[in-house]
C-alpha positions in Angstrom: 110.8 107.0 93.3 114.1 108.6 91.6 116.2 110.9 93.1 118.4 113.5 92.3 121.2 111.5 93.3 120.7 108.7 90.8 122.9 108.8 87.6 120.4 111.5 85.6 120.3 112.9 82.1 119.1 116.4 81.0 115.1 116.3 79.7 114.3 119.6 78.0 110.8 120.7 77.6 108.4 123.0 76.8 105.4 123.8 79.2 102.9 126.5 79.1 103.0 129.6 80.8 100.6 128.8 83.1 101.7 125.4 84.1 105.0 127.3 84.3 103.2 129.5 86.9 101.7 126.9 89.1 105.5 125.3 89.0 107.1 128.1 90.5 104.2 128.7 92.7 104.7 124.8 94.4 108.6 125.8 94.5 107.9 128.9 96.7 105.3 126.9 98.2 106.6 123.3 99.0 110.8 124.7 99.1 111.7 121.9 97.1 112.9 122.8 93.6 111.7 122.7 90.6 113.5 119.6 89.2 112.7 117.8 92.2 108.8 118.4 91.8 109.2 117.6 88.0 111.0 114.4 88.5 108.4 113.5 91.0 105.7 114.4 88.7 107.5 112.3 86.2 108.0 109.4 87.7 104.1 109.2 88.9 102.6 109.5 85.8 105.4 107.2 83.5 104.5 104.8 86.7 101.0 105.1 86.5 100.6 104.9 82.7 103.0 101.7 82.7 100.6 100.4 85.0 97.1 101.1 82.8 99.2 99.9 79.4 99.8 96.9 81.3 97.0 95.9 82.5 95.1 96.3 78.9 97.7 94.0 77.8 96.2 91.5 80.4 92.6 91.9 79.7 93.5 91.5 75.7 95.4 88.6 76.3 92.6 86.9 78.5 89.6 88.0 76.0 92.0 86.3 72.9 91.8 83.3 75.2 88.1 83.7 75.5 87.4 84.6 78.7 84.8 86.5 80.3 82.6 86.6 83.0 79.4 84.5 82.3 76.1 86.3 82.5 75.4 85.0 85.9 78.4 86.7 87.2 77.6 90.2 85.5 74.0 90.0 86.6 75.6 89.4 90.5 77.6 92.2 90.2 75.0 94.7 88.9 73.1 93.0 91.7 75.3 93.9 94.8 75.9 96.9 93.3 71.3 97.6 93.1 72.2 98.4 89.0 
């Protein structure tokens, strides 16, 4: 997770009012400021959607190569699951 002591850059942004709001509330709240609690957020979500981006690029490659789970293995899994 970055920190505020990392080399950093200035992001400006627009958010609405009432996510505004909750942001000051979770400053008041947590005592962390709001930078902190917006790089956080940040880094979570770029993290997260890296991930998801990444693992479409996966499953894309693998059904190009033609694979995917034979109907015996679908009908085991809808099996264990009582489907």
């Amino acid at each position: 997770m970055p920190t505020l002591t990392e080399p950093a850059r200035t992001l400006n942004v627009r958010i609405p009012a009432a996510l505004a709001g909750q942001l000051d509330a979770l400053t008041t709240t947590t005592g962390r400021n709001k930078s902190a609690l917006t790089v956080e957020a940040l880094a979570r979500f770029v993290e997260i959607e890296t991930w998801q981006i990444q693992q479409i690029q996966t499953a894309i490659e693998e059904a190009d190569r033609g694979e995917f789970a034979t109907d015996q293995e679908v009908n085991a899994f809808f099996a264990k699951y009582d489907c």
